[in-house]
C-alpha positions as CSV (number, residue, x, y, z in Angstrom):
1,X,2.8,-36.0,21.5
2,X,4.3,-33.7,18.7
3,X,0.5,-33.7,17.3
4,X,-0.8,-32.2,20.5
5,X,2.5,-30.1,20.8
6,X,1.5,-28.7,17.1
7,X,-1.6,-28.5,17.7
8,X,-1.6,-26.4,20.9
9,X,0.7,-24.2,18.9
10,X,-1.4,-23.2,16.1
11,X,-4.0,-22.7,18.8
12,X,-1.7,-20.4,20.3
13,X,-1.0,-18.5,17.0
14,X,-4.5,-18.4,16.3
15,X,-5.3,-16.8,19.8
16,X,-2.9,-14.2,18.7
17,X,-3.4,-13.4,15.8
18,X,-7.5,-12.9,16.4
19,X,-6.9,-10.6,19.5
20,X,-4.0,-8.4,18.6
21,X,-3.0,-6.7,15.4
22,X,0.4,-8.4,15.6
23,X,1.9,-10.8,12.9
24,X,1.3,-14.1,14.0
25,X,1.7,-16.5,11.7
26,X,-1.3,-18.9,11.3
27,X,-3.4,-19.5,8.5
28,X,-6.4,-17.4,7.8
29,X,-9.0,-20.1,6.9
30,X,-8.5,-21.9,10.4
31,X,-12.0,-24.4,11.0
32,X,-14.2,-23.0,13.6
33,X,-13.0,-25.8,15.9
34,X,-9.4,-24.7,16.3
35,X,-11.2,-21.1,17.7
36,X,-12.1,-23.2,20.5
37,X,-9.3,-24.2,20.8
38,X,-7.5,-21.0,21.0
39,X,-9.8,-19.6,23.7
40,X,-7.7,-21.1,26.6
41,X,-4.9,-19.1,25.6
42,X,-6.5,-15.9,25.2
43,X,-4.8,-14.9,28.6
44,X,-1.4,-15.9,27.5
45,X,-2.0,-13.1,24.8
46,X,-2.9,-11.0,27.5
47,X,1.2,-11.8,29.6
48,X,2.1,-11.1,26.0
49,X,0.2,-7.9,25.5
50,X,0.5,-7.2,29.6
51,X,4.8,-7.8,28.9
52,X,4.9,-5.6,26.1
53,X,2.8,-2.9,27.9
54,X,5.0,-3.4,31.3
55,X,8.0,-3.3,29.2
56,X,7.7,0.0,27.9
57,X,6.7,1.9,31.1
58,X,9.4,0.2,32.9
59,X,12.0,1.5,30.1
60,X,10.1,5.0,30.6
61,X,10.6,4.8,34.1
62,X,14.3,4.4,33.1
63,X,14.5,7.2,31.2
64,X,12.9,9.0,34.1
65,X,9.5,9.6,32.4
66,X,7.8,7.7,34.8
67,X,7.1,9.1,37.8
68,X,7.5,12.4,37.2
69,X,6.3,15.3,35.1
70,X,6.7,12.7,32.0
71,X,4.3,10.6,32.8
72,X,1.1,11.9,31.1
73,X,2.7,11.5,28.3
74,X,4.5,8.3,28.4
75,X,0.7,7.1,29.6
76,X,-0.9,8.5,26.1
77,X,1.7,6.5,24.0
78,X,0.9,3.6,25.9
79,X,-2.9,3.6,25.7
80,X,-1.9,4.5,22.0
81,X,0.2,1.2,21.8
82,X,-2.4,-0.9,23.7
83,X,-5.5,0.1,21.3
84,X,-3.3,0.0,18.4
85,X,-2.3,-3.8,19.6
86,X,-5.9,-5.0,19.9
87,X,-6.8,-3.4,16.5
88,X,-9.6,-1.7,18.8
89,X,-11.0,-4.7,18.6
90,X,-13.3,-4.6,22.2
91,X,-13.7,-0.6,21.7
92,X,-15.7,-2.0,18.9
93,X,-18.0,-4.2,21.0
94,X,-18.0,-1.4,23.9
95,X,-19.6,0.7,21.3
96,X,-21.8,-1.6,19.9
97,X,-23.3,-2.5,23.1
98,X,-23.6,1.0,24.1
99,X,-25.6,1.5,21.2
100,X,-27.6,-1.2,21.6
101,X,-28.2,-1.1,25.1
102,X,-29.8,2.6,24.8
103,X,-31.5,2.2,21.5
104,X,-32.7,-1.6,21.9
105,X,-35.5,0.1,24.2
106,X,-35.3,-3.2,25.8
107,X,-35.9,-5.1,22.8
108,X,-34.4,-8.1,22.4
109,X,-34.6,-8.3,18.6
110,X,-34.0,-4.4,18.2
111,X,-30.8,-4.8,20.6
112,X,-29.7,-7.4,18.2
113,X,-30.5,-5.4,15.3
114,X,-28.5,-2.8,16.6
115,X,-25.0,-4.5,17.5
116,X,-25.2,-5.8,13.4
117,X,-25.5,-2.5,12.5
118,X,-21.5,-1.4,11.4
119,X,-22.6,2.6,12.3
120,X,-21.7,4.0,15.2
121,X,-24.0,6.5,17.3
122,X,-24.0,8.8,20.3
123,X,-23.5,6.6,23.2
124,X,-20.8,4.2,21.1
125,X,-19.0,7.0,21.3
126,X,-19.6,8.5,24.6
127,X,-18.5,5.1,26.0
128,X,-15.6,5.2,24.0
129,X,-14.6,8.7,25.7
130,X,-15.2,7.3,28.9
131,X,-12.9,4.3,29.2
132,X,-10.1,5.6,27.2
133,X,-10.5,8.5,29.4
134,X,-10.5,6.4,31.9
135,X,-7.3,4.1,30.9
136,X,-5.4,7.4,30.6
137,X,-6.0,8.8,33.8
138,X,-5.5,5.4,35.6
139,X,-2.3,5.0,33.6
140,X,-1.2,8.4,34.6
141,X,-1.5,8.0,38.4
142,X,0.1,4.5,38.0
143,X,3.1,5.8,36.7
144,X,2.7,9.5,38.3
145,X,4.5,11.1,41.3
146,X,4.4,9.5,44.2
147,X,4.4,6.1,43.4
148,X,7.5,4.4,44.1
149,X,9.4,1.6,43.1
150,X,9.2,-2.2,44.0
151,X,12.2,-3.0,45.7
152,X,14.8,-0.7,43.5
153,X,13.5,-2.1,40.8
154,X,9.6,-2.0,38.5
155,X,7.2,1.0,40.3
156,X,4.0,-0.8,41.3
157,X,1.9,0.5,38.1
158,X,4.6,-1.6,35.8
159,X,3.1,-4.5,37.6
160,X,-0.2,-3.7,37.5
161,X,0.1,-3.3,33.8
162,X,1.9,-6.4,33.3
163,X,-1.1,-8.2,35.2
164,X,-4.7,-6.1,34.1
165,X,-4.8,-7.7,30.6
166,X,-4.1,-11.0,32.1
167,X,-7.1,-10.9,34.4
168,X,-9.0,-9.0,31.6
169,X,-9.0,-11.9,29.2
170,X,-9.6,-14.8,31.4
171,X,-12.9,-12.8,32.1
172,X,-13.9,-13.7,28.6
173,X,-13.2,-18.1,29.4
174,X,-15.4,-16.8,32.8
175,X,-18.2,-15.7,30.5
176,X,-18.0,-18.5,27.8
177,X,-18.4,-21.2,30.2
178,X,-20.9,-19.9,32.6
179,X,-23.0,-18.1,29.6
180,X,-24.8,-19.3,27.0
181,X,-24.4,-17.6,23.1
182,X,-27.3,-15.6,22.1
183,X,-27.5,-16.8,18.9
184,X,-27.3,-20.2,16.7
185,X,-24.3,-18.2,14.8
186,X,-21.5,-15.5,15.4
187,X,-18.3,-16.1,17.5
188,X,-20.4,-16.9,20.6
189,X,-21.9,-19.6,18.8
190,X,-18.4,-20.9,17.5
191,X,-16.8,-20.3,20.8
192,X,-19.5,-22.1,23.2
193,X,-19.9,-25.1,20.8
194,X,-16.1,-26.1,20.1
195,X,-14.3,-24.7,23.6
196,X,-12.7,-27.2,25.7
197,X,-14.4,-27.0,29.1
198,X,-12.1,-28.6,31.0
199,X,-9.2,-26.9,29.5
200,X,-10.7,-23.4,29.4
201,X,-11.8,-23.8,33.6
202,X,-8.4,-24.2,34.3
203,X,-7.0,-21.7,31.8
204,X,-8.9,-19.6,33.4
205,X,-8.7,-20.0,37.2
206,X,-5.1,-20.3,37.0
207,X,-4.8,-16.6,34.8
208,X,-7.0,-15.1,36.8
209,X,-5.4,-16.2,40.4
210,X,-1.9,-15.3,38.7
211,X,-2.7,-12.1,38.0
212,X,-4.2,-11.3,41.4
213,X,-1.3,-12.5,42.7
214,X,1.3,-10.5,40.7
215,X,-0.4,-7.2,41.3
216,X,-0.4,-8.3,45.2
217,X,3.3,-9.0,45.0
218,X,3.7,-5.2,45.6
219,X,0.1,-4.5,47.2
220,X,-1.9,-6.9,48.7
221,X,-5.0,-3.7,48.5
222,X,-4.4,-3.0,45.0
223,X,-4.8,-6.7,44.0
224,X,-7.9,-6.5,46.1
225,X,-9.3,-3.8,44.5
226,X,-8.6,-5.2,41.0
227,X,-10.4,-8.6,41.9
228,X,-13.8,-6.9,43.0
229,X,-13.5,-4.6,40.1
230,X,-13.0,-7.5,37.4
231,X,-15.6,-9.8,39.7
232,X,-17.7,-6.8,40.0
233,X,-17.8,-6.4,36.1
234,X,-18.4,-10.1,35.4
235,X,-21.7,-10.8,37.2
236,X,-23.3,-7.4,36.1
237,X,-22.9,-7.4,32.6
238,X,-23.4,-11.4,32.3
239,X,-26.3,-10.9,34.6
240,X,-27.2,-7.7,31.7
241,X,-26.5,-9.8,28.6
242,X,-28.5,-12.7,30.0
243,X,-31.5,-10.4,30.8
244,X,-31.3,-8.8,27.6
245,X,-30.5,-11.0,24.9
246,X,-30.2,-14.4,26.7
247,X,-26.9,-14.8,26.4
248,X,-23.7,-13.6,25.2
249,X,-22.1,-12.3,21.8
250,X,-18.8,-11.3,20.2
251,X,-19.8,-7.5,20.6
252,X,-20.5,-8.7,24.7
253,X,-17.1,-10.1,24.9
254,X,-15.4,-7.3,24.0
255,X,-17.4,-5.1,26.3
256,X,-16.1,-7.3,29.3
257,X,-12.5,-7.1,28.3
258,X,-12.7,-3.3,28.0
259,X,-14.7,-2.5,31.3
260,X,-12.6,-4.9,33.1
261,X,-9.3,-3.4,32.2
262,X,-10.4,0.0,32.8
263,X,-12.6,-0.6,36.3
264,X,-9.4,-3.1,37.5
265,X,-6.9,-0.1,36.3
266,X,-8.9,2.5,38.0
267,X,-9.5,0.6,41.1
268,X,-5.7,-0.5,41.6
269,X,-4.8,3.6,40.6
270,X,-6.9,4.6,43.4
271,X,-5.9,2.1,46.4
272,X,-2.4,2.8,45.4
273,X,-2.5,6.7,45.2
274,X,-5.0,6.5,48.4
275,X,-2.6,4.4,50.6
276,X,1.0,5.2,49.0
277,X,3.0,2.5,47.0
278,X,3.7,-0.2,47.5
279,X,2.8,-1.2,51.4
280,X,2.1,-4.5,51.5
281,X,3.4,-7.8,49.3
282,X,6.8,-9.3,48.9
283,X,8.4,-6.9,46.6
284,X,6.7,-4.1,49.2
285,X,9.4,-4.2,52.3
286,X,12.2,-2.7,50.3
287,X,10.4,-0.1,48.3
288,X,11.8,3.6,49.3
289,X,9.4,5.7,50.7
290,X,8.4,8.3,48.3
């Protein structure tokens, strides 16, 4: 029992300390099995990085920056937080792929070629503009005019940002265990031969249904909109990867966390400035109206 206990631990370190730039304290020559082994906790990282993220706008929101005429900028020193907490990490494989997608010409082999290659080009960074772009206006209108308060207490976009990098990193345990890795070595090698299946399905379905339902604890269409966005995401760029290089890769992973977090920001930003927040959910019924 302390063995497992220990175990699980270092596995927990290790999922931390390979998706965020925080100190975590684990060894740095971990054996490829105990990356496996981490990949069911990759959405606990997420409530970590999702808590930290909430944490701050809801503190803004004390201070009266939220939801008002400081929210811009309380929304770029988030999204400044958030990249600098990943390390960039899945900008990184966004890029790549963008790259590669455009300049493999539909090459397998030259698509590979490409997402090795450490340069960046054109579209790597046009798709970088585009979702961080994107994050900041999402996270703007979350925490914007107009938006409310759950109950007196978190506006509806703290929620949402507590709950988006949840649902954002259970996409990658999605992808792992319905994709095979597109080549014999690489973290989607490492990842597909030592994850544990049984684990990482319910790793995953649990995150994925939690974060639903904490975003539709203060609007049931929000949380709607969020679930099609991320389901959305999954089967077209799985559906891509497969088609184009047979599988999936380190740089494809990263593309999945970034386009979910930004299409499931987006998509909640919009219901919730469309319809007013919050209108439906638990914490809905004793929300002011704006």
């Amino acid at each position: 029992m302390v063995t497992r206990l220990r175990d699980a631990l270092r596995a927990l370190l290790l999922a931390g300390r390979f998706l965020t730039r925080w100190p975590f304290p684990v060894a740095t020559d971990a054996p490829p099995t105990l990356y496996g082994h981490a990949a069911p906790f990759y959405p606990v990282i997420g409530l970590v990085l999702g808590a930290v993220l909430g944490g701050l706008a809801w503190a803004g929101q004390m201070l009266g920056l939220a939801g008002g005429s400081g929210a811009p900028a309380l929304a770029l020193v988030l999204l400044g937080l958030w990249t600098w907490s990943t390390g960039a990490l899945h900008l990184d494989g966004l890029a790549d792929c963008a790259d590669a997608w455009v300049g493999g010409l539909g090459s397998r082999e030259r698509t590979l070629a490409i997402l090795k290659d450490p340069h960046i080009g054109t579209m790597g960074v046009v798709a970088l503009l585009l979702v961080l772009l994107g994050k900041l206006t999402a996270l703007g209108v979350l925490l914007g005019p107009g938006m409310g308060d759950a109950g007196g207490g978190a506006m509806p976009g703290v929620w949402v940002l507590l709950w988006v990098p949840v649902l954002a990193r259970a996409q990658i345990l999605w992808l792992a265990l319905t994709t095979p890795a597109a080549r014999p070595e690489g973290l989607g090698a490492v990842l597909g031969r030592h994850l544990p299946r049984r684990r990482a399905w319910l790793a995953t379905g649990i995150a994925s249904g939690a974060a639903l339902l904490g975003i539709a604890a203060v609007s049931l269409p929000a949380a709607l909109a969020a679930g099609i966005a991320a389901g959305l995401v999954l089967v077209r760029w799985r559906a891509s990867l497969c088609r184009r290089l047979g599988g999936y890769t380190g740089d494809g992973v990263g593309a999945l966390v970034e386009l979910t977090e930004t299409l499931a920001l987006l998509g909640a930003a919009l219901v919730l400035a469309a319809t007013g927040a919050p209108l439906s959910g638990p914490l809905a019924g004793q929300a002011p109206v704006p």
